[in-house]
C-alpha positions as a printed Julia matrix, in Angstrom:
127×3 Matrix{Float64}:
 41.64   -0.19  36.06
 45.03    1.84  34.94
 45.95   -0.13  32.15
 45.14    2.76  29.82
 46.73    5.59  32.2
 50.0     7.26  30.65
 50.6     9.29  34.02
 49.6     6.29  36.62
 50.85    2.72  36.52
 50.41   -0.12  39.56
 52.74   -3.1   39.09
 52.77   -6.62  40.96
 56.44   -6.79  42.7
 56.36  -10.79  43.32
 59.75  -10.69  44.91
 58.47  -12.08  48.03
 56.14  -14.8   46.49
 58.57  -18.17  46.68
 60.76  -17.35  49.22
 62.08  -19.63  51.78
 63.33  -19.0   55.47
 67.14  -17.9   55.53
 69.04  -20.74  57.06
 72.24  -20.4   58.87
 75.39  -22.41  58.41
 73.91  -25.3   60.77
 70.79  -25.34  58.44
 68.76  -23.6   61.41
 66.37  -20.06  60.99
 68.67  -17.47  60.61
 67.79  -14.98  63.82
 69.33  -12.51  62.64
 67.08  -11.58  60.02
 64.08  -11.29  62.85
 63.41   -8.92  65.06
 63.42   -9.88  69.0
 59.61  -11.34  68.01
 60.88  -13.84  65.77
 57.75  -12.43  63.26
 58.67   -9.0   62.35
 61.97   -8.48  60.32
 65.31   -6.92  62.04
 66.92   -4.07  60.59
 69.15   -6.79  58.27
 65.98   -8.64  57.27
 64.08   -5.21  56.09
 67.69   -4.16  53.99
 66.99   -7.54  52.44
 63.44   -7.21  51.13
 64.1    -3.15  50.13
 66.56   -4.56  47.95
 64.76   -7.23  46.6
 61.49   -4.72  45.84
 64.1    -2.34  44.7
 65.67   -5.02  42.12
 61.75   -6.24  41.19
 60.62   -2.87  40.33
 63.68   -2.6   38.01
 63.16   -5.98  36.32
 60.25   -6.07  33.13
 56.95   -7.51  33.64
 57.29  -10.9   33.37
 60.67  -11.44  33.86
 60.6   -10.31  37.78
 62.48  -12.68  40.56
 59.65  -14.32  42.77
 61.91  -14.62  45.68
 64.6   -13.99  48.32
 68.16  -15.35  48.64
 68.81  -13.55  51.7
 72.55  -13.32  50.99
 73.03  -10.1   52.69
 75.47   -9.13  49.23
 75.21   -5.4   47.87
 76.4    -6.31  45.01
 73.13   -7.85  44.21
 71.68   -4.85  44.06
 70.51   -3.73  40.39
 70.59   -0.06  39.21
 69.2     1.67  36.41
 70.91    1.67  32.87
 70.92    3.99  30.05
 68.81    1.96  28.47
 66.15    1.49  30.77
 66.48    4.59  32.89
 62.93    3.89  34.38
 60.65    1.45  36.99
 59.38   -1.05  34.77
 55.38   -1.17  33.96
 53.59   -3.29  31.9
 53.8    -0.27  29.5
 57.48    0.06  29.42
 58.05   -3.48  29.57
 57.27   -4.43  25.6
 53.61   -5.65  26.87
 51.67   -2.7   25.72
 51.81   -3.7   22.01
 51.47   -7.49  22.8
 49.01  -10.2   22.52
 49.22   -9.97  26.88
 45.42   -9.87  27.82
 45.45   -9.12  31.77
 41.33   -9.06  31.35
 39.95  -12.53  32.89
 39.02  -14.72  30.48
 37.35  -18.39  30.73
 39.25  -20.78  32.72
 40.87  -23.31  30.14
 39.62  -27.07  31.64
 36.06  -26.74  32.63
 34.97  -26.77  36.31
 33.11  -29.72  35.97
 36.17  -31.48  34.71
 37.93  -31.01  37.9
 35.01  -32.36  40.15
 34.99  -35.58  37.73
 38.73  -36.38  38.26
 38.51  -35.56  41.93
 35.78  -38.16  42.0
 37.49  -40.86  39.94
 40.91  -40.23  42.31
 38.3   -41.09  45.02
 37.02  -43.94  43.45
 40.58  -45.58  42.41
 41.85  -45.24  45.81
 38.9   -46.87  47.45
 39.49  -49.74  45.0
């Protein structure tokens, strides 16, 4: 919808996609990431995912982290260089001129190809 926009971009940040539940030193949930709740963040668990979006909107399309360490380190924390003084879009990020096609195209193994297997699995395990 704003692929062809020069003033407007919206970018996927998968920073959050993989990550796993920060353990403590007794391989336990770390509490101190959650808020009283246990299901909302505390105030060290939001620093944690602000710097992770922060780092993800810095990184190029298709080269963005999909998760958190949780290492509560500000050194992790990525800043803007000379030469790429800018939040990365798929515009900025070399896709632009590419063979990328974010259109949806025709899935690449037929649908009926996946109800066939699923039936043989069934049938070889019955046997």
């Amino acid at each position: 919808r704003y692929e062809e926009r020069e003033d407007f971009a919206v970018v996927m940040q998968p920073f959050f996609r993989n990550t796993l539940l920060p353990l403590d030193s007794n391989s336990k949930p770390d509490l101190s990431f959650f808020a009283a709740d246990c299901f909302h963040f505390s105030v060290r668990g939001y620093a944690e995912m602000a710097m992770a979006l922060w780092n993800n909107m810095l990184e190029p399309v298709g080269e963005k982290q999909t998760y958190n360490n949780f290492t509560h380190d500000r050194s992790k924390l990525k800043c803007p260089s000379p030469e790429k003084p800018f939040l990365s879009t798929v515009r900025n990020s070399g896709f632009r001129n590419s063979d990328l096609n974010l259109e949806k195209t025709e899935p690449s193994v037929p649908y009926w190809a996946a109800i066939v297997a699923a039936v043989a699995g069934v049938l070889v395990g019955a046997l």
